[in-house]
TISEVEX-917422 format. One record per residue: residue number from 1; residue in three letters; x, y negated, z negated of N, C-alpha, C, O, CB in turn. Coordinates in steps of 0.05 Angstrom, whole numbers, padded with zeros to 5 digits. Each point is the difference from the previous one (the first is absolute). Glycine has a CB too. Example, Ala and Ser with C-alpha at 12.3 -4.5 7.8 and 13.67 -1.06 7.14 Angstrom:
2
PT     i    aa      n_u      n_v      n_w     ca_u     ca_v     ca_w      c_u      c_v      c_w      o_u      o_v      o_w     cb_u     cb_v     cb_w
PT     1   Ala    00264    00114   -00156   -00018   -00024    00000    00018   -00024    00000    00021    00000   -00013   -00059    00023   -00012
PT     2   Ser    00031   -00044    00039    00016   -00024   -00001   -00015   -00022   -00014    00010   -00022   -00004    00014    00035    00047
REM end
This chain:
79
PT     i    aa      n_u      n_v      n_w     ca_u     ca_v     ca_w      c_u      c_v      c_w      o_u      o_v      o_w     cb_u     cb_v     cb_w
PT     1   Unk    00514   -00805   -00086    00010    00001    00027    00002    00030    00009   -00009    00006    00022    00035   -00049   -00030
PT     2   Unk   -00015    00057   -00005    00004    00029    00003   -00027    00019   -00003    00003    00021    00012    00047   -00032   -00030
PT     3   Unk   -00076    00010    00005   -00017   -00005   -00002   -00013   -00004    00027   -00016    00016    00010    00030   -00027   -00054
PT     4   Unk   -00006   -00007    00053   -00019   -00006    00027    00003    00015    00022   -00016    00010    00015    00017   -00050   -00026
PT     5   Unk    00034    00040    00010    00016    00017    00024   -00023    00029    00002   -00015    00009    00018    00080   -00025   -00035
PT     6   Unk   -00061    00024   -00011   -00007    00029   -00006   -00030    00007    00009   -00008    00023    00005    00042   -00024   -00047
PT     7   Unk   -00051   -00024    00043   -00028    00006   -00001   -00003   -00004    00037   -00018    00008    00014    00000   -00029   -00076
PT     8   Unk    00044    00006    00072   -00013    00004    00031    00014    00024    00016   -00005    00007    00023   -00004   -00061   -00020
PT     9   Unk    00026    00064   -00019    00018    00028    00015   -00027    00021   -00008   -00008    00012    00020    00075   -00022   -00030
PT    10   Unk   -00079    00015   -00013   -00023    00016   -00007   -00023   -00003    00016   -00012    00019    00010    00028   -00023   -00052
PT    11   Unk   -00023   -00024    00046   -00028   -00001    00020    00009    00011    00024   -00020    00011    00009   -00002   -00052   -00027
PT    12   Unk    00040    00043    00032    00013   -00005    00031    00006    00034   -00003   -00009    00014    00018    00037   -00076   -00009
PT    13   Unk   -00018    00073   -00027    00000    00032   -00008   -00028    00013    00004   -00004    00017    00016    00041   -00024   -00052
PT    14   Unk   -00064   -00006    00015   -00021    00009   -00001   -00011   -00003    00034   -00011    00019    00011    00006   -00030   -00069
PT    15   Unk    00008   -00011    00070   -00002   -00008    00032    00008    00026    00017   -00013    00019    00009    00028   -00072   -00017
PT    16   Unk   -00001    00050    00008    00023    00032    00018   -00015    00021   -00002   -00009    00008    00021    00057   -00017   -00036
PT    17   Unk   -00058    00028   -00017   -00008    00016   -00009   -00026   -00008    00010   -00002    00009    00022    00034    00005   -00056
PT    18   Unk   -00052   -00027    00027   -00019    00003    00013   -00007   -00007    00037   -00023    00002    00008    00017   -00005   -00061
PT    19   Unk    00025   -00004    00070    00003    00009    00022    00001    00017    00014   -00012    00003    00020    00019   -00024   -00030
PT    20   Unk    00018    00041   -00006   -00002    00026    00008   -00017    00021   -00013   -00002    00023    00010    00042   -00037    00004
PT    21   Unk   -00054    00004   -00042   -00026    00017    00004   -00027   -00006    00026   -00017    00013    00013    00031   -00010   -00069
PT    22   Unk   -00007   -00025    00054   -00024   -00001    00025    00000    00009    00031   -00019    00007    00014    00014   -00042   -00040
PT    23   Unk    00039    00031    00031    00009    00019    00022   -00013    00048    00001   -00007    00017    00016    00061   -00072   -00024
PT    24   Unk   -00050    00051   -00021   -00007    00032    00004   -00026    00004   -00002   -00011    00022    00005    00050   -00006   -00024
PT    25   Unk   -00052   -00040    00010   -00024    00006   -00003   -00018    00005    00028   -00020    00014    00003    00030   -00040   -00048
PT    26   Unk    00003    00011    00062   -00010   -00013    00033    00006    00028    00007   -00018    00015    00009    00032   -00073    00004
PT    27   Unk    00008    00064   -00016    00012    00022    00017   -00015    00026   -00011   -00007    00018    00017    00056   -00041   -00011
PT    28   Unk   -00055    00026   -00034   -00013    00027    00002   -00030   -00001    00014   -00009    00017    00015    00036   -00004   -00061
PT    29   Unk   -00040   -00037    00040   -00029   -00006    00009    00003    00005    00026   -00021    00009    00010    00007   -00042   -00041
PT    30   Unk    00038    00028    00049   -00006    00007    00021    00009    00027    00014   -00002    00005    00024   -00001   -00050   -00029
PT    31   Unk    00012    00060   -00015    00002    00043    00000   -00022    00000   -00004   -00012    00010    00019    00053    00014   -00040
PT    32   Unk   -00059   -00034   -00002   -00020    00014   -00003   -00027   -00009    00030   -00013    00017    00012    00031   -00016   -00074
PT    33   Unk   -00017   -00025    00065   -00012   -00002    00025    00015    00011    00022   -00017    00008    00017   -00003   -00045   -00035
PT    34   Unk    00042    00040    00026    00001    00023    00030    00001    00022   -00005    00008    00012    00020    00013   -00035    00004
PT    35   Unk   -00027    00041   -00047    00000    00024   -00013   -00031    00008    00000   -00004    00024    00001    00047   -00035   -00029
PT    36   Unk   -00073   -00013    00028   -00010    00001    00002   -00019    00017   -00032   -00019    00015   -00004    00045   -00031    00058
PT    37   Unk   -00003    00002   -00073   -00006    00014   -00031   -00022   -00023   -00007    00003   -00025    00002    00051    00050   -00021
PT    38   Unk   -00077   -00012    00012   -00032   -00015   -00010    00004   -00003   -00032   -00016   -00018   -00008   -00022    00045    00048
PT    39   Unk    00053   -00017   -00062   -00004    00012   -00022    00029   -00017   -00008    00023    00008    00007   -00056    00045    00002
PT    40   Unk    00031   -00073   -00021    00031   -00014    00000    00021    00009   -00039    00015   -00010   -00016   -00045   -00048    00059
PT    41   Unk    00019    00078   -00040    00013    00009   -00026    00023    00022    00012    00000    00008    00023   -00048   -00014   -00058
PT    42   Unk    00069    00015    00013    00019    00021    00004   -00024    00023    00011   -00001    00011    00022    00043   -00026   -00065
PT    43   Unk   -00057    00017    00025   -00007    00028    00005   -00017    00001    00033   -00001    00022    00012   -00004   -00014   -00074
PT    44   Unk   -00006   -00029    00071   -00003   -00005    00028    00012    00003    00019   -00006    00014    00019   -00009   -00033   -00035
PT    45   Unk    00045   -00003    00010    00017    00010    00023    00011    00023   -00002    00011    00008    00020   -00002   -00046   -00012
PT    46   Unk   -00008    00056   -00034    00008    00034    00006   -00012    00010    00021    00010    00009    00020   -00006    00002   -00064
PT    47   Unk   -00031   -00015    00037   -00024    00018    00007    00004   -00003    00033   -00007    00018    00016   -00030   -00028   -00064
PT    48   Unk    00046   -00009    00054    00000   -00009    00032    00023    00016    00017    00001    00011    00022   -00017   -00063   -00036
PT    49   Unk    00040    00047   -00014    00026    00014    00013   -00002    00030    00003    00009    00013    00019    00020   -00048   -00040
PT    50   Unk   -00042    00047    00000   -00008    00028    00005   -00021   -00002    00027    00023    00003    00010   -00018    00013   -00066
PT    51   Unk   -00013   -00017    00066   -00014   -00003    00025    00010   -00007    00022   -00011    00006    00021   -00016   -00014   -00044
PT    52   Unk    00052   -00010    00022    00015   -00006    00026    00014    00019    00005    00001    00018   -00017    00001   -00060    00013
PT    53   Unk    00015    00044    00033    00012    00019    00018    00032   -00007   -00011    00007   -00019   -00014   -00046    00020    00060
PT    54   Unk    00054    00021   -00035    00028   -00002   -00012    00007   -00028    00015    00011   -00016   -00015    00006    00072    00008
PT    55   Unk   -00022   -00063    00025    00014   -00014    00021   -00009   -00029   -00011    00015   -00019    00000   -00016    00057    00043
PT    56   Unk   -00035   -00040   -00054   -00001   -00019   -00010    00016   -00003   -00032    00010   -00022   -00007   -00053    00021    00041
PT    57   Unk    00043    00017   -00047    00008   -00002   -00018    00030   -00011    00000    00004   -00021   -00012   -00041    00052    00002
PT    58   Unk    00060   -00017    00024    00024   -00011    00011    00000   -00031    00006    00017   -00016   -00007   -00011    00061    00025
PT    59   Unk   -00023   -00048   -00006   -00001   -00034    00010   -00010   -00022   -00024    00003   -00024    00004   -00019    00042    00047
PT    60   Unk    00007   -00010   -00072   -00005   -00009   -00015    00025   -00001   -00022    00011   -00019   -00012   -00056    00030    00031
PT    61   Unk    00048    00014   -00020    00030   -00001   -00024    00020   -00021    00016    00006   -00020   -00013   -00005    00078   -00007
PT    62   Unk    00006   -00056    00039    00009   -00011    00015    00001   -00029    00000    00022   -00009    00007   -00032    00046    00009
PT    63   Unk   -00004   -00051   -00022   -00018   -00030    00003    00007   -00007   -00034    00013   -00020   -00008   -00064    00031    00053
PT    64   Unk    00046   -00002   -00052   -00007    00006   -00037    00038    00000   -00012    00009   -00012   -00020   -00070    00060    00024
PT    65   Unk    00076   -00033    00014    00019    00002   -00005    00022   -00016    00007    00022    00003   -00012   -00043    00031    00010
PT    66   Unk    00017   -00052    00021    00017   -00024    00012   -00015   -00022   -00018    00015   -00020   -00002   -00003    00036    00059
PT    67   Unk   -00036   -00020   -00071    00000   -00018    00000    00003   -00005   -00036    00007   -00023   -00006   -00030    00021    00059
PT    68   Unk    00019    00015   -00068    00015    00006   -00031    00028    00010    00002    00017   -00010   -00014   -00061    00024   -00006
PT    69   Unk    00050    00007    00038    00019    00015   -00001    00009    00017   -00025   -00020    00004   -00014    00027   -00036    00047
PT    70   Unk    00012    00040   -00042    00003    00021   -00022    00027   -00012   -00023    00019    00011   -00010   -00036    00035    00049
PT    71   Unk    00006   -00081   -00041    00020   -00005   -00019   -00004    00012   -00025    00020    00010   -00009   -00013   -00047    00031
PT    72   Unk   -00018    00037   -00030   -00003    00016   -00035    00009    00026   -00003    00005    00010   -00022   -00045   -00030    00014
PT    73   Unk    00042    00029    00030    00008    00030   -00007    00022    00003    00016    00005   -00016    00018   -00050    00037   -00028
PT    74   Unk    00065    00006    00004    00022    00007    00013   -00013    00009    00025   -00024    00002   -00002    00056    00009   -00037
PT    75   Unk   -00020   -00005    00065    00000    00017    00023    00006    00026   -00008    00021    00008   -00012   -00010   -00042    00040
PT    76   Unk   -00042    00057   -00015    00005    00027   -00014    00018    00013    00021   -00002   -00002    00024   -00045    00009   -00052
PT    77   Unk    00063    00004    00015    00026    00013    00015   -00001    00040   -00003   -00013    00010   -00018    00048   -00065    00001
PT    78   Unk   -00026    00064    00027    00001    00034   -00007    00021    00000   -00019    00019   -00015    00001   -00031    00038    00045
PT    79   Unk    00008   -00001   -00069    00016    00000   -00017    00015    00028    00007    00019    00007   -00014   -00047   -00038   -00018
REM end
């Protein structure tokens, strides 16, 4: 019985988790398509960001940054 409980709270966990990988997945595919990045590796979308304008570049952190946001890490503060 407990056994069973356990194996449908796990599938419905694995469910969730792969939802919201597929959510970031959509979402980066679609930086890299209005970014207009051809080269879908890290070292691609560098190569692109070094080439964009401050302003594009801002709009991007920007976008990038609401939509992960900065849970893993503290907020950098002046020391």
């Amino acid at each position: 019985m407990k056994k069973g409980i356990l194996a449908i709270a796990g599938l419905a966990a694995i469910a969730i988790i792969a939802k919201k990988a597929q959510k970031r997945k959509a979402f980066v595919r679609g930086i890299f398509d209005e970014y207009d990045v051809k080269e879908r590796t890290p070292f691609g979308f560098a190569d692109r960001i070094r080439t964009m304008s401050d302003e594009d570049y801002n709009s991007l952190k920007g976008k990038v940054r609401s939509h992960f946001g900065r849970g893993c890490c503290k907020p950098r503060t002046a020391e």
